[in-house]
Each structure stands twice: as C-alpha cells, then as structure tokens.
MDAnalysis code that builds the backbone (N, CA, C; Angstrom):
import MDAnalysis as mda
import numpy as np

u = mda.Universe.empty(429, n_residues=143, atom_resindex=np.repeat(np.arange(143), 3), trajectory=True)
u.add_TopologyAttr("name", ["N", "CA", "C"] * 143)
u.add_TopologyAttr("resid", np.arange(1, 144))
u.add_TopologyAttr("resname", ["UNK", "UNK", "UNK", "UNK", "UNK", "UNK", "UNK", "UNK", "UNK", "UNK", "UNK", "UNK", "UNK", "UNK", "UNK", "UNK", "UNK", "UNK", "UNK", "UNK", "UNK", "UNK", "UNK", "UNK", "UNK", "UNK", "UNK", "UNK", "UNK", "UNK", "UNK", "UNK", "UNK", "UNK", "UNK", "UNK", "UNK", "UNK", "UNK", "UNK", "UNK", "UNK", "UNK", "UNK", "UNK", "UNK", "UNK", "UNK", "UNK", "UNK", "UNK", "UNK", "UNK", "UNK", "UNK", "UNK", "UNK", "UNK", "UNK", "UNK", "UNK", "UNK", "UNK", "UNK", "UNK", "UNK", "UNK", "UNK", "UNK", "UNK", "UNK", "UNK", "UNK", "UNK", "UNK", "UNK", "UNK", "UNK", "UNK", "UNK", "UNK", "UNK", "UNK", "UNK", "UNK", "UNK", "UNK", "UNK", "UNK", "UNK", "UNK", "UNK", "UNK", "UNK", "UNK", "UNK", "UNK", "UNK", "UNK", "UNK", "UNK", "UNK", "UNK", "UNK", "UNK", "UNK", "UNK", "UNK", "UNK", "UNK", "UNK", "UNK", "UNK", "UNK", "UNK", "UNK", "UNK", "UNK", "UNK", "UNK", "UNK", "UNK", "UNK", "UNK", "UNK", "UNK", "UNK", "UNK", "UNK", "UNK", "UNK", "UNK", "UNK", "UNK", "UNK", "UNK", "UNK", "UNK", "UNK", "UNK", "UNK", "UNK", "UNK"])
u.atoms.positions = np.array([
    [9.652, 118.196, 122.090],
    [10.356, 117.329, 121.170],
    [11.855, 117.321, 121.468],
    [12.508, 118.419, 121.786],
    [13.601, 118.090, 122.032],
    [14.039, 117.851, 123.190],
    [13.237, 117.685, 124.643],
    [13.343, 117.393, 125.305],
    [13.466, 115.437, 124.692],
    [12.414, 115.053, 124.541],
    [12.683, 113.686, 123.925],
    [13.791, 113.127, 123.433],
    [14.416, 114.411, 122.644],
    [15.461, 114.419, 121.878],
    [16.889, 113.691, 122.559],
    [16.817, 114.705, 123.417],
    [17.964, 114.760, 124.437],
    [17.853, 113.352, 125.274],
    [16.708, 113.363, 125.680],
    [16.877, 111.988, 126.864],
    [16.898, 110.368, 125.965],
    [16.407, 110.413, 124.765],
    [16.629, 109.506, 123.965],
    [18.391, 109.540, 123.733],
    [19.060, 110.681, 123.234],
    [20.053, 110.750, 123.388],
    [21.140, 110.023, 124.537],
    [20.546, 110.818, 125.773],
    [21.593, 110.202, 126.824],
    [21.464, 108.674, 127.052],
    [19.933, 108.315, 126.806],
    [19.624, 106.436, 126.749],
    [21.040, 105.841, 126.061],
    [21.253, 106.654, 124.823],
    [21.976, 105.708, 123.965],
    [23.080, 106.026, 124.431],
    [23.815, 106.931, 125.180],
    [25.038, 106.933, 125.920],
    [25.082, 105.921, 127.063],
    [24.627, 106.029, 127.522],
    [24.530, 105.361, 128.808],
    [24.784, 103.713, 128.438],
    [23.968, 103.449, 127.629],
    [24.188, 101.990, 126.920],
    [25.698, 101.707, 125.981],
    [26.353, 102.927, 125.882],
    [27.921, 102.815, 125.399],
    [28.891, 102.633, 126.622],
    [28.692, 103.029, 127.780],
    [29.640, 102.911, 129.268],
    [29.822, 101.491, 128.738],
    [31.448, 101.162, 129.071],
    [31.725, 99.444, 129.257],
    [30.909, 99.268, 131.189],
    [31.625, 98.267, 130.736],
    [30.240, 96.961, 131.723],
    [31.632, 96.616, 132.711],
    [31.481, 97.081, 133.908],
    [32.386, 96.879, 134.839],
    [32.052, 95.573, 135.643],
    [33.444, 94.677, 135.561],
    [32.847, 93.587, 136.674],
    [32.506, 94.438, 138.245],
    [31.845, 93.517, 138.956],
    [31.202, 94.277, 139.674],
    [30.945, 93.452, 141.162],
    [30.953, 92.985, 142.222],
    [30.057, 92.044, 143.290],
    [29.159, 92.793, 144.018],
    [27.872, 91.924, 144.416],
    [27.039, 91.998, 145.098],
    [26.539, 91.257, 145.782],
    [25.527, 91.781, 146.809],
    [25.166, 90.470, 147.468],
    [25.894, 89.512, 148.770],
    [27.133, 90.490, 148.973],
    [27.972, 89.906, 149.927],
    [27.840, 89.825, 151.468],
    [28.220, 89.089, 151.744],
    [28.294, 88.649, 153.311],
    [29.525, 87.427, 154.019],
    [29.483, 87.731, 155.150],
    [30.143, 86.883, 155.733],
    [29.840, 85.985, 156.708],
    [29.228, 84.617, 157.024],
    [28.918, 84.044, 158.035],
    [29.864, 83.438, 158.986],
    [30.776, 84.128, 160.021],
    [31.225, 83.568, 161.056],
    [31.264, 82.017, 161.457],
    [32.388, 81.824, 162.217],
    [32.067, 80.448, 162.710],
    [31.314, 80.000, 163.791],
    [30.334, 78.993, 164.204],
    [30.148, 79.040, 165.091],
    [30.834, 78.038, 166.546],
    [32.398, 77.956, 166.127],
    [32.964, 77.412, 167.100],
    [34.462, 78.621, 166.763],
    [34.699, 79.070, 167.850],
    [35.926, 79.314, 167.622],
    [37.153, 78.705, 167.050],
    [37.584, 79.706, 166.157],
    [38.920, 78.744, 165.260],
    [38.559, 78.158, 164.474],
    [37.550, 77.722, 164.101],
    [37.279, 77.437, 163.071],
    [37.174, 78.534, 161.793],
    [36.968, 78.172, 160.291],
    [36.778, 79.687, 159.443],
    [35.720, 80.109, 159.393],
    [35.296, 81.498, 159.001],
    [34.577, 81.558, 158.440],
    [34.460, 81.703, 157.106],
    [32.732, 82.045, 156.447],
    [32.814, 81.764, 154.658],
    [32.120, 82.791, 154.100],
    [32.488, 83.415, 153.386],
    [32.213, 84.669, 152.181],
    [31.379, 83.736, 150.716],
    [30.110, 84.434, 151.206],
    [29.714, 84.334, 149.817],
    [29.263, 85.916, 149.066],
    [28.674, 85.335, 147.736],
    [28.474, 87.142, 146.881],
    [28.141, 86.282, 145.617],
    [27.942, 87.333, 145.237],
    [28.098, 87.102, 143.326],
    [28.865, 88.162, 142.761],
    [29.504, 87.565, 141.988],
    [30.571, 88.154, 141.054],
    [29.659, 88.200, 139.746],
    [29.775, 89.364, 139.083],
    [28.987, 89.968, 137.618],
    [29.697, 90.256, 136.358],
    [30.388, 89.985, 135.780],
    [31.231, 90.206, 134.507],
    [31.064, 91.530, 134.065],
    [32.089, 91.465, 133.445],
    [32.085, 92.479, 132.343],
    [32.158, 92.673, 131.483],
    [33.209, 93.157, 130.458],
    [32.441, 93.222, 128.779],
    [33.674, 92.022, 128.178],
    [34.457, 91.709, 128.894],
    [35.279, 90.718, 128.525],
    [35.748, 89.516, 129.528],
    [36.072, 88.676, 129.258],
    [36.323, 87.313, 130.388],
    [37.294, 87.756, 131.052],
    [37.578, 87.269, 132.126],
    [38.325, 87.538, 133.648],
    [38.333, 86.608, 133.749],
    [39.724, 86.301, 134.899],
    [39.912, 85.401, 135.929],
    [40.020, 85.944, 137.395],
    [39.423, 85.035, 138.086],
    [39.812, 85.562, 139.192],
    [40.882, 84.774, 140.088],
    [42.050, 85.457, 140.597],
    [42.876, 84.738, 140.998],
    [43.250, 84.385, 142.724],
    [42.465, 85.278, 143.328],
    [42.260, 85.795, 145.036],
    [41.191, 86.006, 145.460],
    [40.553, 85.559, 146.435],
    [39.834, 87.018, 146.805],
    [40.325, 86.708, 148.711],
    [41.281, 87.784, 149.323],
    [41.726, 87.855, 150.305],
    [41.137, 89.081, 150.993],
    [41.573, 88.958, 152.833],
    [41.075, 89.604, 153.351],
    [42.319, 90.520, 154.288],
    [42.445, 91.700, 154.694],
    [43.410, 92.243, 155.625],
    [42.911, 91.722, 156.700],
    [41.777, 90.875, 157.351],
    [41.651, 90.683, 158.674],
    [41.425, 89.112, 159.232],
    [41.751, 88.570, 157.352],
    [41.766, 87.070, 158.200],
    [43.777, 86.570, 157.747],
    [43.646, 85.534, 158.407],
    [45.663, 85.064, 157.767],
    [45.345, 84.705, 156.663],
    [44.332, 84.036, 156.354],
    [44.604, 83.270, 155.275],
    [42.870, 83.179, 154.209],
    [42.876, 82.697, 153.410],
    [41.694, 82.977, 152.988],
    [42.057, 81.804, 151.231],
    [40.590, 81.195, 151.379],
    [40.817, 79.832, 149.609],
    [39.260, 79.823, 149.185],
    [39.298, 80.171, 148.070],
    [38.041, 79.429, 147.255],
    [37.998, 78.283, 147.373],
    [36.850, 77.853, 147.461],
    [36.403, 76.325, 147.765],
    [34.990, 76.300, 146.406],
    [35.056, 74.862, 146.068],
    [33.266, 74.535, 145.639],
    [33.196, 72.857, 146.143],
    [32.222, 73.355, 146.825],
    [31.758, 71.952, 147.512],
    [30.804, 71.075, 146.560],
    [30.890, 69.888, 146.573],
    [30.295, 69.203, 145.109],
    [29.679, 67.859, 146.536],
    [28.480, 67.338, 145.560],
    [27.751, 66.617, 146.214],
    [27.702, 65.061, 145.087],
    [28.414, 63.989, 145.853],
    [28.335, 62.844, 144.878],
    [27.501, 61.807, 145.635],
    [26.465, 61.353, 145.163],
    [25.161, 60.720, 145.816],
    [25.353, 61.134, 147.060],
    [25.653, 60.094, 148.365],
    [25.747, 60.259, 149.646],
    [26.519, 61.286, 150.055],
    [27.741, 61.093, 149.315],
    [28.812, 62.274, 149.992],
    [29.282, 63.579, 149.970],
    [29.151, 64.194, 150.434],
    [29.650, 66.046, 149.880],
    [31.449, 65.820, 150.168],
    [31.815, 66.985, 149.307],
    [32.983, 67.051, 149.391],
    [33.200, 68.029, 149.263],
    [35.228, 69.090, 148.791],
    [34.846, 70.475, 148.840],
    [36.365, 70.217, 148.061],
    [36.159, 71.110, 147.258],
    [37.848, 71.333, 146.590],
    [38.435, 72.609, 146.595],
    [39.575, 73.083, 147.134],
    [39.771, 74.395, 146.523],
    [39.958, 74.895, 145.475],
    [40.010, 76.047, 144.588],
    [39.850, 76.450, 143.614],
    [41.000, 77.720, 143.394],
    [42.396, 77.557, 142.789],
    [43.517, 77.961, 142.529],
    [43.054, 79.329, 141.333],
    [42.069, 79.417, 140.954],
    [41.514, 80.485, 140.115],
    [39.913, 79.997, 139.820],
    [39.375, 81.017, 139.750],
    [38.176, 80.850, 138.514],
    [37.820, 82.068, 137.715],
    [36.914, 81.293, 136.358],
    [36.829, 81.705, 134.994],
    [35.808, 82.518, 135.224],
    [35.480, 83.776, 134.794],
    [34.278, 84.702, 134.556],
    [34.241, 85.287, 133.359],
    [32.967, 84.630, 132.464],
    [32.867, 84.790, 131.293],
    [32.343, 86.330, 130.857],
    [32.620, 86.674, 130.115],
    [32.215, 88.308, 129.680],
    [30.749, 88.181, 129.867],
    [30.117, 88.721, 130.738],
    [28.639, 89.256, 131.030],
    [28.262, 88.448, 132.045],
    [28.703, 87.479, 132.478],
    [27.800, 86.463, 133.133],
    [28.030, 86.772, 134.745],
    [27.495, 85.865, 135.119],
    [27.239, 85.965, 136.824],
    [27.263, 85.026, 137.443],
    [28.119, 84.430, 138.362],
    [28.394, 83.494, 139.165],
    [27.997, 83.634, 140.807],
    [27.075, 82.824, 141.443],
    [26.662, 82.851, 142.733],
    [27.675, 81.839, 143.473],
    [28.165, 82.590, 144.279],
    [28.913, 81.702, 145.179],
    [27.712, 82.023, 146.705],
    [27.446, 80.524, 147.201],
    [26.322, 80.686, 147.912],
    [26.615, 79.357, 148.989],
    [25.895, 78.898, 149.475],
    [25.912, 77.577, 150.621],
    [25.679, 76.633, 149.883],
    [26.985, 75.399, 150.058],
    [26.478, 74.418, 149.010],
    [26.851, 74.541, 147.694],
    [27.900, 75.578, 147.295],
    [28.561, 75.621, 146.300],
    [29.649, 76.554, 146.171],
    [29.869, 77.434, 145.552],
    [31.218, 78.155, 145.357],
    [31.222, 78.704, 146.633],
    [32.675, 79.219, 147.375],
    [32.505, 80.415, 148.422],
    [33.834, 80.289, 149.078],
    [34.083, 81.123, 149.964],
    [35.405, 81.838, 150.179],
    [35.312, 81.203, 151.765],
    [36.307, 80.505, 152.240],
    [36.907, 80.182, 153.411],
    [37.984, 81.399, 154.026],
    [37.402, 81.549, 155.254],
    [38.376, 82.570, 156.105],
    [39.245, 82.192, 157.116],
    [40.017, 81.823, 157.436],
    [40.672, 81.201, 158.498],
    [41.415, 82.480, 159.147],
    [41.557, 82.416, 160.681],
    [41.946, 83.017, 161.980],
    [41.391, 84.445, 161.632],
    [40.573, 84.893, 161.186],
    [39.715, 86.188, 161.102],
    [39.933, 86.789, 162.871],
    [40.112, 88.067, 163.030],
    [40.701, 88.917, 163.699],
    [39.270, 89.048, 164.177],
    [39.365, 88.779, 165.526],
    [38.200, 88.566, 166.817],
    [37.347, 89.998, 166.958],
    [38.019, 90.931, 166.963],
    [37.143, 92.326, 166.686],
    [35.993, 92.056, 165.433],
    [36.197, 91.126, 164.330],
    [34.560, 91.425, 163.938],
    [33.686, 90.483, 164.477],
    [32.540, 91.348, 164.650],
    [32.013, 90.719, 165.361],
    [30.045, 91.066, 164.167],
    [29.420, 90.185, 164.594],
    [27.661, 90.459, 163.423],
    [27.249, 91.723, 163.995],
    [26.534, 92.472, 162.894],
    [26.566, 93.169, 162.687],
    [27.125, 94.815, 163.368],
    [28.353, 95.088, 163.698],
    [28.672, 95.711, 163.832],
    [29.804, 96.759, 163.441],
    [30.319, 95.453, 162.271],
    [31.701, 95.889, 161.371],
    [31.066, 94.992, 159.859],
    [31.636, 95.410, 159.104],
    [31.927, 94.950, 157.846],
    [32.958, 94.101, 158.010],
    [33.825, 93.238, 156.761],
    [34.263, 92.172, 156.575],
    [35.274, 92.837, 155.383],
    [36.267, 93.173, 155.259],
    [36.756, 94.362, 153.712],
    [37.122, 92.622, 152.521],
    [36.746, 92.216, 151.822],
    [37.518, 91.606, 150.687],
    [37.888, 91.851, 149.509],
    [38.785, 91.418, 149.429],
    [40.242, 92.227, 148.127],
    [39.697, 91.055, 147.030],
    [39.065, 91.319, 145.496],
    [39.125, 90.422, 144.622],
    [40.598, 91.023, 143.414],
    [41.007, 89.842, 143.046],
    [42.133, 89.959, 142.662],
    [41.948, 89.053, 141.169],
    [42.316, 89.919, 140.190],
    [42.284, 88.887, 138.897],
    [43.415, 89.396, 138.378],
    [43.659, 88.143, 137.265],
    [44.832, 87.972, 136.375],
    [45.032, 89.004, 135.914],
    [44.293, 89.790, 135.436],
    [44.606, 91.377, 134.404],
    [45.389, 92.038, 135.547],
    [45.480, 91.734, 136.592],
    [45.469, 92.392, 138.032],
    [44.750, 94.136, 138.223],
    [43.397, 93.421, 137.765],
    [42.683, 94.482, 138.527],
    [42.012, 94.044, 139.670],
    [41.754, 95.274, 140.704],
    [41.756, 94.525, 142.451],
    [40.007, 95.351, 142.599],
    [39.411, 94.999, 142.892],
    [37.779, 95.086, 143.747],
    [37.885, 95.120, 145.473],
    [37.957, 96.313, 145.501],
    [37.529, 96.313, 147.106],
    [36.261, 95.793, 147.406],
    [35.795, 95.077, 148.601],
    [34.341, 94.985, 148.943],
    [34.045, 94.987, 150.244],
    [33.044, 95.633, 150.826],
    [32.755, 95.428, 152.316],
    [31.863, 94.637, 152.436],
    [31.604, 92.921, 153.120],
    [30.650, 92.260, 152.987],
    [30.053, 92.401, 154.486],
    [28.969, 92.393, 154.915],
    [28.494, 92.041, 156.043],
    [28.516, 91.129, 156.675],
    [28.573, 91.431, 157.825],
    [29.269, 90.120, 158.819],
    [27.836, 89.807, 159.668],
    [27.532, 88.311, 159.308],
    [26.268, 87.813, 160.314],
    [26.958, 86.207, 161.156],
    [26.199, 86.026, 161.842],
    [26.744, 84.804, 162.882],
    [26.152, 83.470, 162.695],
    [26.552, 82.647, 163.020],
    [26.573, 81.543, 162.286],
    [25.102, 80.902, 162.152],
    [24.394, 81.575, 163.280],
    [22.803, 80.758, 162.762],
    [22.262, 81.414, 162.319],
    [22.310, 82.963, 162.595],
    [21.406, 83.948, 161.159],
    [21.421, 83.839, 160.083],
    [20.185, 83.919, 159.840],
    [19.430, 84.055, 158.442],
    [20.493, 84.583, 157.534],
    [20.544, 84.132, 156.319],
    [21.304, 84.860, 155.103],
    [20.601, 86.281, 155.091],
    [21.317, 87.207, 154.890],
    [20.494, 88.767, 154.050],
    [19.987, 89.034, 153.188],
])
C-alpha cells in the first residue's frame, strides 16, 4: 500500500513540472545545386504560456528566414515570416509545403549524415533553444 502510495504520489508531481517549449523532429535537407539554400524543418511544442518566436539561426549558415509557402489554385508562393505565434500547449509542424527555415551559404563541411546542423531558436522572452538537426541530401527520404 504504500508503495502505491508513493508512486501515486510522484504521478502527481510529475504532472506539476511546467511544460517546457521544446523541438523535435528536426532535420535539414541540403541543396541539391550548389549555392543554393538549404531548409530546416521540426516541430516546435509549446509550453505552459504563448511565445513568440523571433529567429531561428544557424552558426554555420550567413544567413537564415522563416518562410510559409502558401498554395493559391495554380500557383505556390512563399513569404517570409518576421516572427511567429506559439500558443501555450500547442504544436506547430514546419514541414515541405508549409512552414520551414531557409539556409543560405551553409558552410560546405556539412555534409548527410555525418555532422549535425546546430539551430539557435530565439523568442521574444529571449529565451534561446539549442538544437542539433540532422543533415540529409536533397533526394533522401525525410527521417
């Protein structure tokens, strides 16, 4: 019984920890022409209160923009995205064909699978998320 006791106990601790935003799911698909960028996708996971996110940069590319590419009958298009909103709990897929991170002049040493990809998420509260995404090449399969 008091074994019960106890682990019923720690259940209900465990369910008091706040709810850290969080990403998963990350990767990086290379270009497959030189010089061109490459694109970071992931999902971003909330936490116990709304965020913005204001960056998400890399130490190994120059430059780096959120994009969401939008599809109007015939035409696709792509806008960048100067911030986005993450609502307390929720989860946003940035994936092919919609949200995701443009890399431009990415530093020729990474190369699929043999290095990681490091990206810095950056929000308004200015709290910063390290992440190591995996680096695959431009016709491989997603992970």
């Amino acid at each position: 019984m008091r074994f019960l006791t106890l682990l019923v106990a720690l259940f209900a601790l465990a369910g008091c920890q706040p709810k850290e935003i969080y990403v998963s799911d990350g990767y990086v698909r290379l270009a497959a022409v030189p010089g061109h960028p490459a694109v970071a996708y992931f999902t971003l996971h909330g936490g116990e209160t709304d965020a913005t996110v204001i960056s998400v940069s890399s130490d190994v590319a120059i430059r780096t923009q959120m994009h969401e590419s939008m599809q109007a009958g015939s035409v696709s298009s792509m806008k960048p995205l100067d911030h986005l909103a993450l609502p307390a709990g929720s989860k946003i897929v940035f994936k092919p064909g919609g949200k995701h991170v443009m890399l431009f002049d990415v530093n020729p040493v990474i190369v699929p699978g043999r290095r990681t990809l490091p990206l810095l998420f950056t929000f308004a509260d200015g709290l910063r998320i390290e992440y190591a995404a995996q680096v695959i090449a431009a016709g491989d399969p997603a992970p």
